[in-house]
N, C-alpha and C positions, 0 to 999 in steps of 0.2 A: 504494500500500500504506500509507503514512503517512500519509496521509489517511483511508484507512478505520478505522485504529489510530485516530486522534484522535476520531472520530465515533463510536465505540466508546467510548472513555472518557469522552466527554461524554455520552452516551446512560448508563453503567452512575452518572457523578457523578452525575447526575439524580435516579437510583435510592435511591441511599444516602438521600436526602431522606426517601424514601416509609417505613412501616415493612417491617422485614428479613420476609421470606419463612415466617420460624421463629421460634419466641418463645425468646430467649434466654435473657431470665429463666428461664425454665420446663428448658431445656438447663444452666444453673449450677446451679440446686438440684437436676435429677437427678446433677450429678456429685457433686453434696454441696460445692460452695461456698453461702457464708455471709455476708449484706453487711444492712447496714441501709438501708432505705426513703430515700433521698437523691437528688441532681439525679442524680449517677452510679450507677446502677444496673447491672449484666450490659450488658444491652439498648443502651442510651445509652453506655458506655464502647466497646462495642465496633463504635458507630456510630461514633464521634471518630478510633477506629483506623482504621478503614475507609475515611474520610473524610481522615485524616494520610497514607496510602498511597497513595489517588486524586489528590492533589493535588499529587504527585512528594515527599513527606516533609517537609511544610510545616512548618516551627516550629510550639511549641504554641504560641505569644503570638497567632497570625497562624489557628490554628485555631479557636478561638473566635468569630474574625469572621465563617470561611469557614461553622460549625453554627451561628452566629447564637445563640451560648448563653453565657449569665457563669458561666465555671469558671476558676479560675488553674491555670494549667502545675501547680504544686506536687500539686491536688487531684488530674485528670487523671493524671497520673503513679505517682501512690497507687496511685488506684484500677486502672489497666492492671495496673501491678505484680501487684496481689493475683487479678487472673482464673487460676485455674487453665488450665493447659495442655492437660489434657483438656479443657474445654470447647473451645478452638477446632478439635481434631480431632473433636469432637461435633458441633460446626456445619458444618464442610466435610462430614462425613457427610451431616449432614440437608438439608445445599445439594446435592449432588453428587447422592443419592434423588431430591430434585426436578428435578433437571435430565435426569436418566436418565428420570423418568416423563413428562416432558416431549417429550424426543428419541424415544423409543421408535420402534418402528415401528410404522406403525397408526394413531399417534395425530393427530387433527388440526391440520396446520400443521405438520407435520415432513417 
């Protein structure tokens, strides 16, 4: 079983790399958050979260290395701040749609 957990999380770290499934950016402005055009974007910050959770809650110093990206903890930390709380219940929505049309029955490969 812990084997299969670990190859699952190596499989989903992987993931994280690729881009997200749903345009995030496009998910903040529908809830009506408001950011400027910068390395941290919606999109990008909450790849770094996603990315600091997969990797057992790595320090931000040590995250940076792990997204291969130059941002300091201080900017990082801004920026998570300021995501509206609605958007990430808008993304588990719009992840969760995709993963049910995916499961369905019927559909292929399920």
């Amino acid at each position: 079983m812990a084997r299969h957990l670990r190859s699952a999380l190596t499989h989903v770290k992987a993931q994280v790399s690729a881009p997200l499934p749903v345009d995030v950016d496009q998910l903040a402005a529908d809830v009506g958050h408001e950011w400027r055009e910068r390395l941290l974007t919606p999109a990008a910050t909450v790849r770094l979260f996603l990315l600091q959770i997969l990797h057992g809650n790595v320090a931000i110093t040590a995250l940076r290395h792990i997204a291969q990206m130059t941002v300091t903890a201080s900017s990082y930390c801004e920026a998570r701040a300021r995501l509206p709380l609605t958007l990430f219940a808008q993304l588990f929505d719009a992840v969760a749609q995709q993963v049910a049309a995916i499961t369905a029955p019927g559909v292929d490969g399920a």
